[in-house]
N, C-alpha and C positions, 0 to 999 in steps of 0.2 A: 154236905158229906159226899164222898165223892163214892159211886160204888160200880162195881161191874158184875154183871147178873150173868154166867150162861146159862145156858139151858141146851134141851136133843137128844144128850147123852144117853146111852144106855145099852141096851143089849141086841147084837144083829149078826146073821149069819151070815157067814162068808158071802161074798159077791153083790152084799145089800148095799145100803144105802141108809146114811143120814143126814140131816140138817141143824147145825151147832149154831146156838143164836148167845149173841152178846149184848146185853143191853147195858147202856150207858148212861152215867148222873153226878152232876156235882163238880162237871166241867164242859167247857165248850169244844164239845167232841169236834166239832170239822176241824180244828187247829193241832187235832193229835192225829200221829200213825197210828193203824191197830195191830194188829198181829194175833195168830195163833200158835201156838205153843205145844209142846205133848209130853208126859215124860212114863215112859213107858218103866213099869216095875224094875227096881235095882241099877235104872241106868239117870244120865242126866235127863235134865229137861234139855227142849231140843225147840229153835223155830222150824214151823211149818210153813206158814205163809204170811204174810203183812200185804197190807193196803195204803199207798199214803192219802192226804187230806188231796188229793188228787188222784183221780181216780184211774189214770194212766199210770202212773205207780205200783205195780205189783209184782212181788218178787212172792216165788217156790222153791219149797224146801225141793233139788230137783225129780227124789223120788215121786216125791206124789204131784210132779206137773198135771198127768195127765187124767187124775183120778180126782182132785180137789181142787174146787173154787172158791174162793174168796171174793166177797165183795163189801157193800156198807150201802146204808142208808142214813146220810146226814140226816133229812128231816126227823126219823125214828131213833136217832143217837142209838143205830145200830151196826153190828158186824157180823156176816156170816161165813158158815164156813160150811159148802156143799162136797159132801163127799161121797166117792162111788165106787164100786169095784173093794169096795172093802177087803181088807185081809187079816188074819190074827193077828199079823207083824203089826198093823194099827192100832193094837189095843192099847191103852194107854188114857193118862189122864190129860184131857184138853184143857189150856189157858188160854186166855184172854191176856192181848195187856194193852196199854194205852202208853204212848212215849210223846211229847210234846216237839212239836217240831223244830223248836226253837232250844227251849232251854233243856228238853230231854229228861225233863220229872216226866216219872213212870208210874203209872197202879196197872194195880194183877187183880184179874178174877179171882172165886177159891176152886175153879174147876170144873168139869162133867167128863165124868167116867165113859168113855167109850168101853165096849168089848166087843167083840169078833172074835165068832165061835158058833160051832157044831151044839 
């Protein structure tokens, strides 16, 4: 059964900091992209950042180049996503997804609620 766990989410004041964890199951994560995701109330969902199964492969959303990192740990069939300099404009809900490098089957996490706020 194939699942994506996140996890970090939650509530921080402007200029904090969190760490969004994705854990992975039910496929051989080093052969997928990962990517995160956001989709802040009333608007789309949007990419953030991805990592490919190489790990010189990272592309940003370009607002947050300089405030989020993305990275993975194959052996932990994990992905993270470090974020800093927080702002309300970040609030929003984070996904996860997995895309296969090849044939491009995808799973989605169900989320973790970021907020940014006084």
């Amino acid at each position: 059964q194939v699942q994506l766990v996140e996890s970090g989410g939650g509530l921080v004041q402007p200029g904090g900091s969190l760490r969004l964890s994705c854990v992975a199951s039910g496929f051989t994560f080093s052969t997928y992209v990962m990517s995160w995701y956001r989709q802040a109330p009333g608007k789309e969902r949007e990419l953030v950042a991805s990592i490919g199964s190489i790990i010189s492969s990272i592309n940003y959303r370009d607002p947050v180049k300089r405030r989020f990192t993305i990275s993975r740990d194959n052996g932990k069939n994990a992905v993270y996503l470090q974020m800093d300099s927080l702002r309300p404009a970040h609030t929003a809900v984070y996904y996860c997804k997995a895309v296969h490098v090849r044939n491009k089957v995808d799973y989605w996490g169900q989320g973790t609620q970021v907020t940014v706020s006084d």
